[in-house]
N, C-alpha and C positions, 0 to 999 in steps of 0.2 A: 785430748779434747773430750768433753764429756757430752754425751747426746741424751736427748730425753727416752730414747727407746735402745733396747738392746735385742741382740738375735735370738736372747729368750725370752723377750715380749709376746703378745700375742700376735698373731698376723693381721688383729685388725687396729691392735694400735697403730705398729709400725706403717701399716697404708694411710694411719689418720694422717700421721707424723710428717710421712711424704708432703702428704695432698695438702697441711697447712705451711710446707715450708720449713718446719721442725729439725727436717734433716733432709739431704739429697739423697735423689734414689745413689748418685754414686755412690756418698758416704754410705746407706744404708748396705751397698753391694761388697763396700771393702772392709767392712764389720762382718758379713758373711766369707767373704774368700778368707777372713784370719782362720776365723773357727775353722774352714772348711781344712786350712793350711794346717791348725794346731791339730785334727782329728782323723780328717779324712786315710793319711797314712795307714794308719792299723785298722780304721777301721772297713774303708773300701765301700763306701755309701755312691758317693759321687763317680761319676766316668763321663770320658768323653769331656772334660771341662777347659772351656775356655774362657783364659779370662778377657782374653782381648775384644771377642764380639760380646763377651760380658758388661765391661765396658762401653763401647758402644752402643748398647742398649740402656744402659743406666744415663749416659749422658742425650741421648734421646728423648729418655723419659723426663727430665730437668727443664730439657730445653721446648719439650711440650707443654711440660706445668707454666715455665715464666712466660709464654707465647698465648694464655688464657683459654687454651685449646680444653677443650670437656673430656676428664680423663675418668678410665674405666674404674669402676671396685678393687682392681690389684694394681693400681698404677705403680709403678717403681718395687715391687715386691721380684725378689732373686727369684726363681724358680728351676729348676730339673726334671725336665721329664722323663716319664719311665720309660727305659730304654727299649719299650713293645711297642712304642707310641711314634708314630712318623712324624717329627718335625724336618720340616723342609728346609736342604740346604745342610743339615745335621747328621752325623756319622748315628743309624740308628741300630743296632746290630743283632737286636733280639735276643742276646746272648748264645751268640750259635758263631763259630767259627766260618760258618757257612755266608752268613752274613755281617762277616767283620768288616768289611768294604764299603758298606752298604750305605747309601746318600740321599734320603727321600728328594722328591723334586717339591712336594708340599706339605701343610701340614695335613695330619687328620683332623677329622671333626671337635675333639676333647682342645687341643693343642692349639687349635682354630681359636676357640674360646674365651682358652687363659690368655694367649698372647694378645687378644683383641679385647681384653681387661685391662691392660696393661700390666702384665708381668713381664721382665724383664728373662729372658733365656742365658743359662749360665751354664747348663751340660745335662746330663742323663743321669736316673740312679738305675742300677746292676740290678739286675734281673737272672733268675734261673734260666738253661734252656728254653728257647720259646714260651715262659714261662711258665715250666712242668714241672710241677713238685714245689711244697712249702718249704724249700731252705735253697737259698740264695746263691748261689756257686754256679761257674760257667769256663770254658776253657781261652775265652777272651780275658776277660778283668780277674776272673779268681775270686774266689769268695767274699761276701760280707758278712762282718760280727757283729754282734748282739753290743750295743752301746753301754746297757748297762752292765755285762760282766762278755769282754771279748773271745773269752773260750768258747763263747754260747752260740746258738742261732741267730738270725736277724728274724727269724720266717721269710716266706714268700707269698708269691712273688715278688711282691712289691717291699720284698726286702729292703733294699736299696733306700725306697723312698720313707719307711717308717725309721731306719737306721738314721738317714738325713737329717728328720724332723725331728727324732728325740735326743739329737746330739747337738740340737739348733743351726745345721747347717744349712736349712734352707726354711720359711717361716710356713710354707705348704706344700703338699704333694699330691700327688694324682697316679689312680693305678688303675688295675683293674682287676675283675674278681670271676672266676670261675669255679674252683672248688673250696676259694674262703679267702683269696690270695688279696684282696684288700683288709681282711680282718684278721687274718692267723698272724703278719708279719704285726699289726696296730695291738696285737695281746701280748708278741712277745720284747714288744720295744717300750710297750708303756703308753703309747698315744692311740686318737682312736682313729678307725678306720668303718668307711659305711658302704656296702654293697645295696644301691636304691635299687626299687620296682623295677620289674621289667619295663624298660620305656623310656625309664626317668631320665639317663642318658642320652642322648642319641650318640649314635657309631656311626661313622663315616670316612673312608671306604671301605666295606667291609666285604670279603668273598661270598657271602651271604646273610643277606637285612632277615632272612628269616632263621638263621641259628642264634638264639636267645640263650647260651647256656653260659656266656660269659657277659660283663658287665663292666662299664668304666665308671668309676667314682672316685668320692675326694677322702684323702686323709689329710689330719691335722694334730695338734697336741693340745686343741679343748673342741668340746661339741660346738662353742658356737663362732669357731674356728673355723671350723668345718661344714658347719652351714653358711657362710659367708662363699667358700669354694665351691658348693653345692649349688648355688643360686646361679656359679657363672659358665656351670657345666649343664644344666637342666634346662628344658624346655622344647617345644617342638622343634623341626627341621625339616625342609620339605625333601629331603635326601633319604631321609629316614622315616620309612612309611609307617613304625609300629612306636615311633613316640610318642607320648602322654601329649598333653594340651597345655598342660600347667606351666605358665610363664616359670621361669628361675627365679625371679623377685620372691614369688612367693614362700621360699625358703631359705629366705636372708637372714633373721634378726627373729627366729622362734623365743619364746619365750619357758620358765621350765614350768612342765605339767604339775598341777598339785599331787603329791601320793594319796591328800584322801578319796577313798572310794573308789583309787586304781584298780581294777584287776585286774591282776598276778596269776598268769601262770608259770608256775617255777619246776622246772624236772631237771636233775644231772644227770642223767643220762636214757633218755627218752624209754623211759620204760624196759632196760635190760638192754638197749638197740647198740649203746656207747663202753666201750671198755674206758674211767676215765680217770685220770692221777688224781689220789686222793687230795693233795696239794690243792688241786684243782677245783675237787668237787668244794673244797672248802671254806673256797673263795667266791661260789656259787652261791652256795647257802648263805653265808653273809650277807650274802646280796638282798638274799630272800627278806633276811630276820630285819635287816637294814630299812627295805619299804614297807615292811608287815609293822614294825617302828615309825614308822612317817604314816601310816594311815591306812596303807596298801591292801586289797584283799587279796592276799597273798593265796595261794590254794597250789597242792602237788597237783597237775595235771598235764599232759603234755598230748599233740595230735599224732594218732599212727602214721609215722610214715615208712610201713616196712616194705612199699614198694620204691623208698627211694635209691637206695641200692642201686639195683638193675639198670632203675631209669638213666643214673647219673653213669655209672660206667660203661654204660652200651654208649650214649648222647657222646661223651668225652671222644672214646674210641673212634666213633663215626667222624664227628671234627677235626678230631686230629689228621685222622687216616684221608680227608676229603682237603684238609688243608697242607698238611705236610708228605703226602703219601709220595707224592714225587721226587720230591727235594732228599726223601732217606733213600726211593731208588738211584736217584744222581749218586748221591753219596753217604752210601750204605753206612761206613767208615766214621762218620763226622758227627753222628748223636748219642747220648749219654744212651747207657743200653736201657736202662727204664723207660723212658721216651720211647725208644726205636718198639719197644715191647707194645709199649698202649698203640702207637700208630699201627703196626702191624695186625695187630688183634682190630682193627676197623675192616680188616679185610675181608676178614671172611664173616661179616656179619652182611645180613639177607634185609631186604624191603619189610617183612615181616617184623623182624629183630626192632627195626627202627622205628615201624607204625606202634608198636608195643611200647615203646618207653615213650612216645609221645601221647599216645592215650592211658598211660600210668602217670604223666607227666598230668596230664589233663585230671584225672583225678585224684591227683595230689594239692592240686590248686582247690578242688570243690573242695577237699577235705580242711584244707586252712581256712577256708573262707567258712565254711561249718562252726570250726574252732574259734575265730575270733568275731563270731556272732555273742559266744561268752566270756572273752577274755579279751581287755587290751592290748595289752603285749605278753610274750613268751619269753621265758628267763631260763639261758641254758651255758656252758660252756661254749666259747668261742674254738679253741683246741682244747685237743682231751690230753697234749702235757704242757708243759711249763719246757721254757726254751732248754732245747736239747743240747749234745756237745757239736761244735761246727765241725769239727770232725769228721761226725756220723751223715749219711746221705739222705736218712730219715731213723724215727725213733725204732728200735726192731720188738719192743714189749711197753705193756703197759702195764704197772702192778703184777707183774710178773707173765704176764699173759702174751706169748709170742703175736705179733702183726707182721702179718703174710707179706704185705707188699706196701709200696713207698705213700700208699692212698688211704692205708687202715684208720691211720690216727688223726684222717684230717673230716670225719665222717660225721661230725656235730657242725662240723660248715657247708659240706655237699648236700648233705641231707636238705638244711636251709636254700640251697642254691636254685633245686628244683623242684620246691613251690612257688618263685617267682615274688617270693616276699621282700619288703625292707628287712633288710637286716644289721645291725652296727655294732661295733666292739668298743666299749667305754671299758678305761682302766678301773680296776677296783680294790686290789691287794699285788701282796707278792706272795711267793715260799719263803720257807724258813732260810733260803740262802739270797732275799732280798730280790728274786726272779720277778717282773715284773706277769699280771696271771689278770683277762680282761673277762669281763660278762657280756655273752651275748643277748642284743632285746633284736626280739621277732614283731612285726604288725603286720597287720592285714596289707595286702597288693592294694600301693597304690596311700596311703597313709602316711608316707614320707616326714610330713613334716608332724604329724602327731610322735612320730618313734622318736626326731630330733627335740620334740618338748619331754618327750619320757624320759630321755638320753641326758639331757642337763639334769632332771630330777636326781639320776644315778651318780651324777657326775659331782652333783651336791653333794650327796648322801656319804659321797668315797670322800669327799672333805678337799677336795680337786678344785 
């Protein structure tokens, strides 16, 4: 049978498709469980999948449309969520043996969301430990590979969900991002991925509404894919005291920014701060000469951020060790030893230690807000390499240059992390061995949907 959409349509065709009748959410669900069936094997995106409440949800979703019932933005669309993400009733495991059992009683706040758009729940995508470290491996599910060549990495965290979406086994994703882990995995899979303002999300339940250092947002395989997911994840919450104001409508259906008269700030490697694969940087540049071609005032410039460092690794430490500090005393045994390393090092850090990266935090924020008094958006590397071997547990050199520990290479996305900026990863080249290698754009806190009009400019530009 031939249908008018396929699971490498957009995601907002296929909701048109639904919502006129075009196709059932079922049909639309048993086009995703092929793929899932031809792919999933080797490549290890999906976990946790069921197809029978999969089912059930699709035919739900059917019997809501014929019944004239007013259905949400994602009606009948498959979906996965990232398996850090509590849906209720759902085996959610965090990728931790510890938490293999593990049964939320509800959803969380992200999950709340999509389901109450009407996305149909079909399983989890694989997640690193607790989601520590950009590559995807955990001693529950076992690694995920890079879609386009499976030797490779997926990135992380949200490996799982960007491996999904560029293999077309699910038409959107959802993750979250603390030191790049929505954007590292959307560079090396080919699709994009958007880490929004502090705010723009709401979290819910969280061990603490005031640790802002990680973020939930939407990937997808075009920007305005992913602003369509962005719209039904955004907006305030009265749970969540430090969300924005700005309804989700408001970032539904951006339009792309003209490049004339953009201004470009373009740096690879923030002033000396980035060791980063030439590969990489060259698909940066590109970038540059690409909107400097459209109109762009392109300009080398980029904002000190050499107190972000400290800020980010002390913040991390502290989180981790306040969230997991227990759970590695229960059971010393049970986490990968890089993990057990960052948690532990929270320990001996002082009230001092941690009033210090929050007021370096604090004025890393004045300093970007300084900076994009002159500049639109910031143009940098999303990761400083190109997907690594799955093998490896992270990259251990860059152009020859040893990286101390599993955090070195992922330092062009932390760095962004704690200024509290928008940030997104749009595709825009490969390497010479067809590696998929994405551009990061920066805006000012709080300009979300200007970065998502920049973000389709770029996405033109790549011929995307």
């Amino acid at each position: 049978m031939t249908h008018p959409v396929s699971v490498d349509s957009t995601a907002r065709d296929q909701a048109a498709a639904v919502r006129r009748r075009e196709i059932s959410a079922r049909e639309l669900l048993d086009l995703h469980l092929d793929r899932i069936a031809e792919r999933n094997p080797e490549l290890n995106a999906i976990v946790s999948l069921d197809e029978s409440r999969a089912r059930a949800g699709a035919l739900a979703a059917d019997e809501a449309l014929a019944s004239g019932a007013e259905v949400g933005p994602l009606h009948g669309l498959p979906f996965a969520f990232k398996d850090t993400h509590a849906v209720g009733g759902w085996r959610t495991t965090y990728g931790s043996t510890v938490m293999a059992d593990n049964v939320p009683e509800r959803d969380e706040l992200i999950v709340e969301r999509v389901r109450g758009a009407g996305a149909v729940t079909i399983g989890k995508t694989n997640v690193p430990e607790f989601a520590a470290g950009s590559h995807t491996f955990n001693k529950v599910f076992g690694t995920t590979l890079n879609p386009v060549d499976p030797t490779r990495s997926a990135g992380g965290s949200s490996g799982g969900a960007a491996c999904a979406l560029a293999a077309g086994m699910v038409p959107l994703a959802d993750g979250s991002d603390m030191g790049g882990s929505l954007r590292n995995p959307a560079s090396f899979c080919g699709v994009v991925g958007m880490r929004p303002s502090l705010g723009r999300v709401p979290e819910w339940p969280l061990y603490n509404q005031w640790e802002t250092t990680s973020v939930g947002g939407p990937m997808a395989r075009n920007v305005g894919d992913l602003a369509l997911l962005l719209s039904v994840m955004a907006g305030p919450d009265p749970r969540a005291p430090q969300a924005l104001g700005d309804p989700g409508s408001t970032f539904a259906s951006p339009a792309a920014a003209s490049s004339a008269g953009l201004r470009v700030a373009l740096s690879v490697d923030l002033g000396g701060a980035l060791e980063v694969d030439h590969e990489v940087a060259a698909v940066v540049e590109a970038a540059g000469r690409a909107l400097a071609g459209a109109g762009a005032a392109v300009g080398s410039a980029y904002p000190d951020l050499s107190l972000a460092e400290d800020t980010f690794r002390t913040l991390r430490a502290w989180h981790f060790q306040a969230k997991l500090g227990r759970l590695l005393a229960e059971h010393p045994d049970a986490f990968k030893p890089s993990l057990a390393d960052n948690i532990r090092a929270g320990e001996s850090l002082t009230g001092a230690d941690v009033a210090r990266a929050y007021a370096q935090r604090t004025a890393l924020s004045e300093t970007m807000r300084l900076f994009f008094a002159s500049y639109d958006v910031l143009v940098l590397p999303v990761s400083q390499v190109p997907p690594f071997p799955a093998d490896q547990e992270f990259p251990t050199e860059i152009n020859s240059q040893p990286m101390a520990s599993y955090l070195d290479w992922m330092r062009s996305a932390y760095f962004i992390t704690v200024t509290g900026c928008p940030a997104i990863s749009v595709p825009f080249g490969t390497t010479a061995d067809g590696l998929p290698v994405g551009v990061q754009l920066v805006a000012r806190h709080g300009a979300d949907r200007r970065l998502l009009e920049v973000a389709l400019a770029v996405e033109e530009l790549a011929g995307r």
